[in-house]
C-alpha positions in Angstrom: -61.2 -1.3 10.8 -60.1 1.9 12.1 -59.5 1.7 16.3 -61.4 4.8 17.7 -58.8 7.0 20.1 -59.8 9.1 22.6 -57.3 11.9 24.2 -58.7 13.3 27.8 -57.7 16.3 29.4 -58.7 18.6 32.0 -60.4 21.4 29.6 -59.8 20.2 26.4 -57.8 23.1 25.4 -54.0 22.5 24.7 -52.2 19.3 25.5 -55.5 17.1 24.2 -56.0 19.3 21.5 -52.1 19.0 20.6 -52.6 15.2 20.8 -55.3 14.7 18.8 -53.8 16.7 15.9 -50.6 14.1 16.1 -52.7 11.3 15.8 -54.6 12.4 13.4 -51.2 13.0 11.7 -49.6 9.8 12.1 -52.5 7.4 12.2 -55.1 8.9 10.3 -55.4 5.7 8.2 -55.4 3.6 11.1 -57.3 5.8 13.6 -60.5 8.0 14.3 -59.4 10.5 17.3 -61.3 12.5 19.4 -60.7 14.6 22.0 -62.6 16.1 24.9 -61.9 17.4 28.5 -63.6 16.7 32.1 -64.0 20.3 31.5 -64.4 22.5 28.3 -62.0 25.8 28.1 -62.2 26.3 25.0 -59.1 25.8 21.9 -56.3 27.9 23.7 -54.6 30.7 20.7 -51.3 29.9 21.6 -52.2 26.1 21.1 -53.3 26.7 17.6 -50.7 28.5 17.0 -47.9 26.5 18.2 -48.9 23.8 15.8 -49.5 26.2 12.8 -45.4 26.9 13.3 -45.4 22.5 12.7 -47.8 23.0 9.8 -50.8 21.5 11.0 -54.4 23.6 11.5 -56.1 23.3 14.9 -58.0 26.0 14.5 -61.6 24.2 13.5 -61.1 22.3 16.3 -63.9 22.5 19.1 -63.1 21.8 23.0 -65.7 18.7 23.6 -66.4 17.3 26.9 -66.1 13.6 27.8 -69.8 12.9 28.2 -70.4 14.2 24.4 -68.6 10.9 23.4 -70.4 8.3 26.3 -72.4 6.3 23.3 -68.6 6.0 21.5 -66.7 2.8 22.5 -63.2 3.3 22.3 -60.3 1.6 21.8 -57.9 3.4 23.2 -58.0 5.9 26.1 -55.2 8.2 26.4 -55.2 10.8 29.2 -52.7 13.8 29.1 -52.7 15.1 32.4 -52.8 13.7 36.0 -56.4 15.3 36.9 -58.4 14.3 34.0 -56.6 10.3 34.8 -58.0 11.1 38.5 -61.5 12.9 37.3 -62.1 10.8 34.6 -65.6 9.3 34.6 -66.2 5.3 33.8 -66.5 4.8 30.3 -68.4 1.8 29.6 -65.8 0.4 27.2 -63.1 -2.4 27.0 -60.5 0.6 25.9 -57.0 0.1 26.7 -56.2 2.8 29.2 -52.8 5.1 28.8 -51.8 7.9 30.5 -49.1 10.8 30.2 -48.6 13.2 32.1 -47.4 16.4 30.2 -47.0 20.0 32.0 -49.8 22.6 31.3 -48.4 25.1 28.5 -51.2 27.5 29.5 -50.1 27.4 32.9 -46.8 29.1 31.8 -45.7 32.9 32.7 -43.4 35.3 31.6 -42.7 37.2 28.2 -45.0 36.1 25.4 -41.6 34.5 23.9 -41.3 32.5 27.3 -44.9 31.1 27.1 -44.5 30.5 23.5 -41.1 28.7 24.1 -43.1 26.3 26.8 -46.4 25.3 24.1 -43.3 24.6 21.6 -41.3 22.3 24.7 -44.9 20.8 25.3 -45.6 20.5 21.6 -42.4 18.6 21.3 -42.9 16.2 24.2 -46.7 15.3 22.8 -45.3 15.2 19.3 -42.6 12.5 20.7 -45.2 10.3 22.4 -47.6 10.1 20.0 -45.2 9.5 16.9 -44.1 6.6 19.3 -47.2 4.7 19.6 -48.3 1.8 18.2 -51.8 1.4 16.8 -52.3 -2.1 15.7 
């Protein structure tokens, strides 16, 4: 039976987004993954793009928010940033709760190239941590 993941971040936007496409890539025959925010901004351009330059296609994705998956018990609970971990609402469920905190790419300034350089460092870092875990 597949475990059901679910990736929380502030506004569902880059770093959750980013997640949930690396699950998906890694465990997609072990895991359904879902991603949502305590917020909804939106799939961030520069997030879908970042992971078309890794070959995989975020742009169908849609920016959910948490209470769209209340009825959903999870397995796992991963959160990606320190303020969803501190907004997150109770989630009647017996998930196992991780948490990482990874920088905000869309919080980055400079040249286009500069921002871009910071989804690809964030990429990498979410990339790292999700190849690393262990779905059993």
């Amino acid at each position: 039976m597949k475990k059901k993941i679910l990736v929380l971040c502030t506004g569902n936007s880059c770093r959750s987004q980013i997640a949930e496409a690396y699950l998906r890539h890694f465990f997609d025959d072990k895991a359904e993954v879902y991603s949502a925010g305590v917020e909804t901004h939106g799939v961030n351009p520069r997030a879908i793009a970042t992971m078309k330059e890794d070959g995989i296609d975020i742009s169908n994705h849609t920016s959910n928010h948490v209470d769209e998956y209340e009825n959903i018990d999870f397995d796992i609970v991963i959160t990606v940033c320190d303020n969803a971990k501190e907004r997150c609402p109770f989630l009647p469920t017996k998930a196992k709760k991780l948490h990482q905190n990874f920088p905000d790419p869309a919080k980055a300034t400079g040249t286009e190239e500069e921002i871009l350089n910071e989804f690809r460092r964030v990429r990498l870092m979410i990339k790292e941590y999700c190849s690393a875990l262990q779905i059993s």
